[in-house]
N, C-alpha and C positions, 0 to 999 in steps of 0.2 A: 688274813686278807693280804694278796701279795700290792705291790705299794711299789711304782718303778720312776724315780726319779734321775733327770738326767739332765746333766750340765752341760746346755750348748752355750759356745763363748759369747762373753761379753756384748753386746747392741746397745749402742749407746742413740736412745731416739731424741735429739735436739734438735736445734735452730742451724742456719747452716752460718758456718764463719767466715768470719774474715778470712782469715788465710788457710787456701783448698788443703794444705798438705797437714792442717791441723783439725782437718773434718771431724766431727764428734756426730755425724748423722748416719752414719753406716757404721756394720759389723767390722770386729776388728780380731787381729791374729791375735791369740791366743796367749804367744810366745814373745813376740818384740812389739805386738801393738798397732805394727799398719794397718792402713783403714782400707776397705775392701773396694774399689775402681773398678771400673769397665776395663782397667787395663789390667788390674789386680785380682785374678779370679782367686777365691777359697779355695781350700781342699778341705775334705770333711776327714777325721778319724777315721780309719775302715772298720775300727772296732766297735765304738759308742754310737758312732755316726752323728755326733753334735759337736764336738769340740773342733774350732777353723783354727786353720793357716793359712798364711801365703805364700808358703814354699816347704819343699819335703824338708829340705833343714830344719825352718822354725820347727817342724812335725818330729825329728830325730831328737833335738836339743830339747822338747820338752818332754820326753816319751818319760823318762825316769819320775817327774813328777807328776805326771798322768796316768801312769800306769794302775796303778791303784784304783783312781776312781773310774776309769775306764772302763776294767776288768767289773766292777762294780755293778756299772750300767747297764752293760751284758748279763747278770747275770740274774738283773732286777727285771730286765723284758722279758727273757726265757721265763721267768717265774709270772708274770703278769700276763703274760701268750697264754698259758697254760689254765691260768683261772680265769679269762674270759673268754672259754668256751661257751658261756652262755646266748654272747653275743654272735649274732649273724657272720661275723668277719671275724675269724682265727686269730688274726694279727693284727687285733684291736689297738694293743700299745704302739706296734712300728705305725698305724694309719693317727695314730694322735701325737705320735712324733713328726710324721710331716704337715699335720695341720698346724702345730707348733710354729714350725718355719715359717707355712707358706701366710701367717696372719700373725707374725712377730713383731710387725708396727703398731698392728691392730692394739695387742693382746699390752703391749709397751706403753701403750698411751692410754686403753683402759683403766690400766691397772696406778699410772702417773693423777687420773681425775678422779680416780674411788679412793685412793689415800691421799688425796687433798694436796698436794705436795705444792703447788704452786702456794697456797696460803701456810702450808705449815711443814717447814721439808724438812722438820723430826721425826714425820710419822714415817719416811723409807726407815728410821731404824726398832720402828716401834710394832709395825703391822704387815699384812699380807694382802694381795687378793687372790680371794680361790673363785674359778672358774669352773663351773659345773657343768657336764657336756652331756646332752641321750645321745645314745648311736642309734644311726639310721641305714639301711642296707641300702641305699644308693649307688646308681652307676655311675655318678661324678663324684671324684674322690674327695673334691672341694665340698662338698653337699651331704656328708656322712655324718656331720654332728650338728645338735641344736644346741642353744643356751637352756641348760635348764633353772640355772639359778646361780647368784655371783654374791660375794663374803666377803667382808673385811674380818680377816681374823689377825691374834697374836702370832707374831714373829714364832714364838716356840709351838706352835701346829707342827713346822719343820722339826723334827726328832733323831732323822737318820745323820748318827757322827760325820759320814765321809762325805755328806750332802752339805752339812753345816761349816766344814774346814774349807769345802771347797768355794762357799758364798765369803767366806772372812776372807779368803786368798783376793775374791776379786772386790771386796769391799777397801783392802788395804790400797790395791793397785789403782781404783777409782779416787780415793782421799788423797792419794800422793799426785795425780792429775789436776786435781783441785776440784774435786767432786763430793757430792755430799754424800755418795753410800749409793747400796745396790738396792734396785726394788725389787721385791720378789713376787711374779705370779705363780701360782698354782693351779693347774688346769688339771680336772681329775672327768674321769669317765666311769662308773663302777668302782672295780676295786682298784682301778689302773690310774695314775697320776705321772706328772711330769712338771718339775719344777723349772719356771724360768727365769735366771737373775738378768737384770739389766741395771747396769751403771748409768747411773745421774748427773749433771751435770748440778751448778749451784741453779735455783730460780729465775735469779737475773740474767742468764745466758741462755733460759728458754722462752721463747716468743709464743706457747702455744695460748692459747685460750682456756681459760677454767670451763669445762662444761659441767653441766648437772645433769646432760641426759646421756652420760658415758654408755651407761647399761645397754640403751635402746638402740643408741651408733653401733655396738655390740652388737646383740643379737641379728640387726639387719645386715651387716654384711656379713657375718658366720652364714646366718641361713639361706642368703643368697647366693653365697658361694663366690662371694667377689672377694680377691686377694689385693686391689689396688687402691686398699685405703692410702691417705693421705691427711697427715694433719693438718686442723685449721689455725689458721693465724692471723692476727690483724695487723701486726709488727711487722718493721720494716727487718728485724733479724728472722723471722719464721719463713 
C-alpha cells in the first residue's frame, strides 16, 4: 500500500498577540520563521509543493536540508497517483494535498480539541488525529471529500524515518519559541495519506474554546465545501 506523507511548513493556529510582528496565527517561512502578511506572500517548493518561504533566498539557504525529504515527497505522490487508480480522479493525492491547505485551520483546530490539549498539553506528544476521507467525483474541487471517520491514535502510527526527523526538526524549533510541541494530523484517503504537523503554542496563550463537537464542526464544513472556517473564542486574546 503506497502511503504519501508530506511536510507542509509549520502553521501555528493561536490567539492573536500583542505585538503584530510576533504573530503566531499564520503560516510561517520555513527558513527564518517570518509570518506570512498580505504584504508577505509564500512561495511554495516547486518540488513537494508544501514546504513556504518568504523569499527565493530563505528557499536557496534551506534547499540543502530539504532536499532529502523533498525528493522524498515526490516520489511518495508518484507512488500513491499510481495506486489510486481505483478512484474517479487520477491525481487523488495532488487533490488531497490541496484540500490540506485549503482547510489547514480547520483541520489545526480539529485535531488541537480531539487531543484535548487545552486540559492536557502532554497529549501533542503522546497521540495523533487521523482523518479519514471518501472521495467523491465532484465538480467543486472543495466538495471531492467527505469525513468518513476521525481517530485519536499513538504518535508511532507515524513510521516513515524521514517523516519522523522531519516532525523532531519542527518540534525542537517550536520548544525553543516557547511552545509545547507539534501536533500531528493525519488525513488519509485509501491507500494515500498526508501528514500535517502544526506548532503549538503553550495553553495559556490560546483563547480558543474547548469544544466537544469538534468532529461535527468537521464534517460540516468539509462537506460543504466551505474553506472560511474561523475559530471560536470567548477571550479577549482569541
Amino acid at each position: 500500500m503506497a502511503t504519501y506523507y508530506s511536510q507542509p511548513a509549520a502553521a501555528n493556529y493561536n490567539t492573536a498577540p500583542l505585538h503584530p510582528q510576533r504573530q503566531r496565527g499564520y503560516r510561517i517561512c520555513d527558513q527564518c520563521g517570518t509570518v506570512e502578511t498580505p504584504a508577505v506572500k509564500f512561495r511554495l517548493c516547486g518540488g513537494c509543493m508544501t514546504t513556504q518561504y518568504c523569499s527565493q533566498d530563505c528557499q536557496k539557504v534551506h534547499w540543502p536540508s530539504h532536499r532529502i525529504i523533498c525528493q522524498h515527497t515526490q516520489t511518495q505522490v508518484k507512488q500513491a497517483s499510481a495506486a489510486s487508480s481505483g478512484y474517479a480522479d487520477e491525481n487523488v493525492a495532488k487533490t488531497l494535498r490541496k484540500f490540506t491547505s485549503a482547510h489547514s485551520t480547520l483541520l489545526g483546530w480539529a485535531g488541537f480539541q480531539a487531543l484535548q490539549l487545552k486540559r492536557v498539553p502532554a497529549n501533542v506528544r503522546q497521540n495523533a488525529l487521523v482523518v479519514e476521507l471518501s472521495y467523491h467525483n465532484h465538480t467543486d474541487a472543495h466538495r471531492r471529500f467527505s469525513i468518513s471517520a476521525t481517530h485519536v491514535v499513538p504518535r508511532t502510527y507515524i513510521r516513515d524515518p524521514l517523516v519522523l526527523a522531519d516532525i523532531q526538526r519542527r518540534e525542537e524549533r517550536c520548544r525553543q519559541n516557547g511552545g509545547i510541541g507539534t501536533l500531528i494530523v493525519i488525513i488519509q484517503c485509501g491507500g494515500t495519506s498526508q501528514v500535517m504537523p502544526v506548532e503549538v503554542d503553550p495553553p495559556s496563550k490560546i483563547g480558543w474554546d474547548s469544544r466537544d463537537d469538534w468532529a461535527q464542526v468537521l464534517s460540516h464544513f468539509v462537506e460543504s465545501g466551505r474553506t472560511d472556517f474561523k475559530p471560536i473564542s470567548t477571550t479577549s486574546r482569541g
